[in-house]
KOLBABA-569038 format. One line per field, with one value per atom (N, C-alpha, C, CB): residue number from 1; residue in three letters; atom name; x, y, z. Coordinates in nm, 2 decimals, decimal comma. Glycine has a CB too. Layout:
BEGIN
nr	c(NUM  ...)
rest	c(ala  ...)
atom	c(CA  ...)
x	c(X  ...)
y	c(Y  ...)
z	c(Z  ...)
This chain:
BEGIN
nr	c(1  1  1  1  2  2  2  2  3  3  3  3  4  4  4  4  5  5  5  5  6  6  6  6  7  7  7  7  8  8  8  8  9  9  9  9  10  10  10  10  11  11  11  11  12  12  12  12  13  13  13  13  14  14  14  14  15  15  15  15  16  16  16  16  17  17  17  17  18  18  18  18  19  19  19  19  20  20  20  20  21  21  21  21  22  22  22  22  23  23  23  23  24  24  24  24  25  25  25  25  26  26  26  26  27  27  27  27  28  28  28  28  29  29  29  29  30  30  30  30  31  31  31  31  32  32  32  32  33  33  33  33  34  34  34  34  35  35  35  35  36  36  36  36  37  37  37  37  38  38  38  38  39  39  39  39  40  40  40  40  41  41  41  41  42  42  42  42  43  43  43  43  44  44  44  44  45  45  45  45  46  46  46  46  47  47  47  47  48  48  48  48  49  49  49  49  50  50  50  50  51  51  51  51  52  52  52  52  53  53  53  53  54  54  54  54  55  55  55  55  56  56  56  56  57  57  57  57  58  58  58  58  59  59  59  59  60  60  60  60  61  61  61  61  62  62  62  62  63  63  63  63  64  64  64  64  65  65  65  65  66  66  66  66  67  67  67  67  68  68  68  68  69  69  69  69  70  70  70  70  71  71  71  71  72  72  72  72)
rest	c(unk  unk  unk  unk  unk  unk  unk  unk  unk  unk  unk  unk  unk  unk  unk  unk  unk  unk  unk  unk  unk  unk  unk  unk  unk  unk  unk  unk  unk  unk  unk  unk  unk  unk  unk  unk  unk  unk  unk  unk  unk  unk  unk  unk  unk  unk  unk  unk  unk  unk  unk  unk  unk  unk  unk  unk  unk  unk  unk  unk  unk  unk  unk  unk  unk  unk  unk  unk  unk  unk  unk  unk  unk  unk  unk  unk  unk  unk  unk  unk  unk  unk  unk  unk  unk  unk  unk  unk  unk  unk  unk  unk  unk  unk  unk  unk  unk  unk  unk  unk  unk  unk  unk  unk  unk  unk  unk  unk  unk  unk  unk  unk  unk  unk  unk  unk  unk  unk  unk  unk  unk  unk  unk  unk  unk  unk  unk  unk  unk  unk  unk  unk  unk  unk  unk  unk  unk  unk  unk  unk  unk  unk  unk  unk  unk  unk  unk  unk  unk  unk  unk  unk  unk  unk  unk  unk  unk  unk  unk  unk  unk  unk  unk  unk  unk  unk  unk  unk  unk  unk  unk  unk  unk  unk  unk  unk  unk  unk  unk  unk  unk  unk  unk  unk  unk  unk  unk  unk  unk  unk  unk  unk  unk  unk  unk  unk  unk  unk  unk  unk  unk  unk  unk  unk  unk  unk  unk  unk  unk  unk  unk  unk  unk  unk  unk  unk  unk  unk  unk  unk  unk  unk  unk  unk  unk  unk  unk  unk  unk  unk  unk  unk  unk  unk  unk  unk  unk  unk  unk  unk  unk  unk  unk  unk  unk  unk  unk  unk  unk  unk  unk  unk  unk  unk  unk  unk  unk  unk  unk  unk  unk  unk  unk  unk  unk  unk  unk  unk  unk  unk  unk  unk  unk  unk  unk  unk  unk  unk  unk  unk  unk  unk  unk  unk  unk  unk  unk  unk)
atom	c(N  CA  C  CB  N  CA  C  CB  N  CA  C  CB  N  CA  C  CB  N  CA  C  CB  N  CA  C  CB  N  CA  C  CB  N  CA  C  CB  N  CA  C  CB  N  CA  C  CB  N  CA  C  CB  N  CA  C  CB  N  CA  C  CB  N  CA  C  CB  N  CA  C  CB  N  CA  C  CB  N  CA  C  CB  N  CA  C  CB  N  CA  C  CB  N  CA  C  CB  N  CA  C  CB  N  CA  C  CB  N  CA  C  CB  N  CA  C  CB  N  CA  C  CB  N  CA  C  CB  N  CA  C  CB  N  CA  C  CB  N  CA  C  CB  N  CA  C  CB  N  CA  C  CB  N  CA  C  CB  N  CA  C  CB  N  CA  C  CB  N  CA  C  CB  N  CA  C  CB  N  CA  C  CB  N  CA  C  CB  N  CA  C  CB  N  CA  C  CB  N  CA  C  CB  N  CA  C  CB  N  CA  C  CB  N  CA  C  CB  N  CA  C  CB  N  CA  C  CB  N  CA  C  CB  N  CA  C  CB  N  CA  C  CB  N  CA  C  CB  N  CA  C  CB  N  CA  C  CB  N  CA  C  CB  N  CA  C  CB  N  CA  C  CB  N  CA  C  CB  N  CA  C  CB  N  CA  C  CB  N  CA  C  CB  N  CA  C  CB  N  CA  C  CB  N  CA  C  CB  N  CA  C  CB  N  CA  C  CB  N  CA  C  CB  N  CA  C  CB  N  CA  C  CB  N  CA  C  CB  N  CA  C  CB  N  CA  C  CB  N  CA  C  CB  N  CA  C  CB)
x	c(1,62  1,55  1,48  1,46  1,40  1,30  1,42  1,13  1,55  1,62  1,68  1,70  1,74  1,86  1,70  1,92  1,54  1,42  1,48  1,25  1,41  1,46  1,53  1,52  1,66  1,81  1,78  1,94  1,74  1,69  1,61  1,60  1,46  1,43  1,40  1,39  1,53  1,55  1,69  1,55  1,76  1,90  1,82  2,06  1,71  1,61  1,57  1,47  1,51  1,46  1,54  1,39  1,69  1,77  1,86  1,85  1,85  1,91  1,78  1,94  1,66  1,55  1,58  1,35  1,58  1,58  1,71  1,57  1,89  1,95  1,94  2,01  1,86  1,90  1,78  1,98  1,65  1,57  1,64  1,47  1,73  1,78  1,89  1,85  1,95  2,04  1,96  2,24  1,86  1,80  1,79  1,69  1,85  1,92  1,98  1,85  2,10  2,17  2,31  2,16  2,33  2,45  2,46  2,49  2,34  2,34  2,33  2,21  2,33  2,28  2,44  2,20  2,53  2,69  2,68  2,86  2,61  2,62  2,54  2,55  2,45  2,40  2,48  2,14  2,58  2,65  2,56  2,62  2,54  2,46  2,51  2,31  2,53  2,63  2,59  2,66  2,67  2,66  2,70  2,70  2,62  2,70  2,79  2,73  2,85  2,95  2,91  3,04  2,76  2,73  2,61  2,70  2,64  2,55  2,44  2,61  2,33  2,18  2,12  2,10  1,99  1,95  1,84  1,95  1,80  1,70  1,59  1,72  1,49  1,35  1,24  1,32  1,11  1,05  1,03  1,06  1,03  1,06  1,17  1,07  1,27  1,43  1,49  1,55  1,38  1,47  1,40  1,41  1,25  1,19  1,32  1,03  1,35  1,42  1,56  1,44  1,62  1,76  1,69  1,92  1,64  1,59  1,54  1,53  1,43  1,42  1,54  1,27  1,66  1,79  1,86  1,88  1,89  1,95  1,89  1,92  1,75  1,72  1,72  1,59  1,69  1,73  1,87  1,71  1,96  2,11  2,09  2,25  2,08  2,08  2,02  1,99  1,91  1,84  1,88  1,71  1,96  2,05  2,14  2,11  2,23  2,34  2,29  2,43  2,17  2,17  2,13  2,10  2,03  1,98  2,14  1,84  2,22  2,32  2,45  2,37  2,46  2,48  2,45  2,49  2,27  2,20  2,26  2,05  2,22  2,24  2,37  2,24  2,51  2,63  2,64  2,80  2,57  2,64  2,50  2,70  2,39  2,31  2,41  2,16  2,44  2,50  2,61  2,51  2,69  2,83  2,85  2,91)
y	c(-20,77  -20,66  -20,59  -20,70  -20,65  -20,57  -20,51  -20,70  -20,62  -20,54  -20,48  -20,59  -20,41  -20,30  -20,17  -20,31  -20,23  -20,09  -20,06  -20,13  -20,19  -20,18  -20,10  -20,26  -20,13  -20,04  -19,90  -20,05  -19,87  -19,73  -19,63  -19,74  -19,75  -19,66  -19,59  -19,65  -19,75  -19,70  -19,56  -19,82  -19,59  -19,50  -19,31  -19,54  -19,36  -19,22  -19,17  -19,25  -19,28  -19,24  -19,19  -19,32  -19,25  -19,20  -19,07  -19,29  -19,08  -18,94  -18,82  -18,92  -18,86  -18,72  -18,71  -18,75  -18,88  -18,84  -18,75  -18,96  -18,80  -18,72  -18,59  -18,74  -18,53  -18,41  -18,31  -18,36  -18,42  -18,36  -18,30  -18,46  -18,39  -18,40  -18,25  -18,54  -18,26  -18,15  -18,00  -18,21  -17,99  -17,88  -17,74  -17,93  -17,64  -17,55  -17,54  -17,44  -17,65  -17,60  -17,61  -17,66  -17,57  -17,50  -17,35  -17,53  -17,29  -17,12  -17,06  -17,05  -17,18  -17,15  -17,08  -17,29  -17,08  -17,04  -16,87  -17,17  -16,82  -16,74  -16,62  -16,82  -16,71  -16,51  -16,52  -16,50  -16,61  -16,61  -16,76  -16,41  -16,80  -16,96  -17,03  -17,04  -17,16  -17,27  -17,36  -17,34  -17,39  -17,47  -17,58  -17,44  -17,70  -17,82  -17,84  -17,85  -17,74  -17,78  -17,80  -17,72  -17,79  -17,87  -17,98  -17,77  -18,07  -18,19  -18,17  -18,36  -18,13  -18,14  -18,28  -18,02  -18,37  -18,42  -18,38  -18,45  -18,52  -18,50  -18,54  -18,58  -18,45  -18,48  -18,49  -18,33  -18,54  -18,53  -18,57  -18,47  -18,50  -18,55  -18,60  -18,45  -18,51  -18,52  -18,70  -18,34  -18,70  -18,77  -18,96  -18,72  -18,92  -18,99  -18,98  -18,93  -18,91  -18,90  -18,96  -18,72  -18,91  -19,05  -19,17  -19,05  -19,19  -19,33  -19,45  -19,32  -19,30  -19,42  -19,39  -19,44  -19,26  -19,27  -19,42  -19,15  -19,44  -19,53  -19,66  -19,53  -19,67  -19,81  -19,84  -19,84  -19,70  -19,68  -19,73  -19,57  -19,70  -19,73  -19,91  -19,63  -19,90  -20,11  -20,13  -20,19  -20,17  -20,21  -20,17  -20,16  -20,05  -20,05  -20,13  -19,92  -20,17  -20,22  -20,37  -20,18  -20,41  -20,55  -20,58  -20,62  -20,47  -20,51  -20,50  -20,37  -20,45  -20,39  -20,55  -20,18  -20,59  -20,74  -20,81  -20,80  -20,84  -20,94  -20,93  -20,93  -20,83  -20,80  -20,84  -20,64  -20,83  -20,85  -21,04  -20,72  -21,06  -21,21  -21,27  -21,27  -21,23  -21,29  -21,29  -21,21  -21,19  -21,15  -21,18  -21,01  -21,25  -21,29  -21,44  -21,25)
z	c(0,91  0,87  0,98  0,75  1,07  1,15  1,30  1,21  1,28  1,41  1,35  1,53  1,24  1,18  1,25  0,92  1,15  1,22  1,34  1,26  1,45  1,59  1,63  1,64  1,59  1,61  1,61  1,49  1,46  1,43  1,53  1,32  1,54  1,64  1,80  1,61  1,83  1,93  1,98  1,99  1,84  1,87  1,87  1,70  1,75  1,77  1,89  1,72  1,97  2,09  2,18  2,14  2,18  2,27  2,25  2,28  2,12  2,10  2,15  1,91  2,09  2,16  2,33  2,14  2,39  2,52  2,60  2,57  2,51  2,55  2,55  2,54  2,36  2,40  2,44  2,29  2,53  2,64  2,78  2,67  2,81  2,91  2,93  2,90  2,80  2,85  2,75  2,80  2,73  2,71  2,80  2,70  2,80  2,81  2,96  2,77  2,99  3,05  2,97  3,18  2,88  2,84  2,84  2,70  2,86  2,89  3,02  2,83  3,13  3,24  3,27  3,35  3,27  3,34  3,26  3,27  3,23  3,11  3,20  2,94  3,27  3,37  3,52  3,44  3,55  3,67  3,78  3,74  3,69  3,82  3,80  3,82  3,88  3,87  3,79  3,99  3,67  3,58  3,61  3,48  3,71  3,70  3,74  3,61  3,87  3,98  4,07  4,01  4,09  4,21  4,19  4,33  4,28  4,23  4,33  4,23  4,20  4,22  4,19  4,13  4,27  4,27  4,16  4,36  4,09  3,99  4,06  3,86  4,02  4,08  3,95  4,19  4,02  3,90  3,75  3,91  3,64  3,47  3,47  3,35  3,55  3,50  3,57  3,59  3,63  3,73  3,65  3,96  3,58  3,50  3,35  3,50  3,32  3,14  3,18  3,06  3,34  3,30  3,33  3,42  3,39  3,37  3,27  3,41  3,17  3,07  2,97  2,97  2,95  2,90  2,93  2,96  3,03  3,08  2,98  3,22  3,01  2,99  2,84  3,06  2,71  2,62  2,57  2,61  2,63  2,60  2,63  2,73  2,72  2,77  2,67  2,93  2,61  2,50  2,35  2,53  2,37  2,23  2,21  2,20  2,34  2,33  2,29  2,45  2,35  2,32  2,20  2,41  2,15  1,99  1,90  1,92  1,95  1,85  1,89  1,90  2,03  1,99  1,96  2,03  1,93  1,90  1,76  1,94  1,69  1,52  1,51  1,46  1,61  1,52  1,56  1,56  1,62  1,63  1,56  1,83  1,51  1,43  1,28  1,43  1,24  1,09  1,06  1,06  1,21  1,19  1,16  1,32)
């Protein structure tokens, strides 16, 4: 019961963090600026939000093994 919560709210958190992350560059190709063909370094927040993205996913994936080989 408290890791299906767990699960929940961490898949929550990762979803807000991805879709912090990609908050409006889908419009950026749209006034003539490079959308993502050239690789900019993250600095700063951005460079803080893949990070705890990242660490979000790792900790989903394990609560979400822990749960299937507890239940199995």
């Amino acid at each position: 019961m408290i890791l299906n919560i767990a699960i929940i709210i961490i898949a929550l958190a990762l979803i807000a963090s991805i879709l912090l992350q990609s908050k409006g560059i889908g419009l950026g190709g749209l006034a003539g600026g490079d959308s993502g063909g050239v690789y900019t370094a993250r600095r700063g927040i951005e460079k803080v939000m893949f990070y705890i993205t990242i660490a979000l996913s790792v900790v989903f994936l394990v609560l979400a093994l822990v749960s299937v080989i507890v239940s199995g």
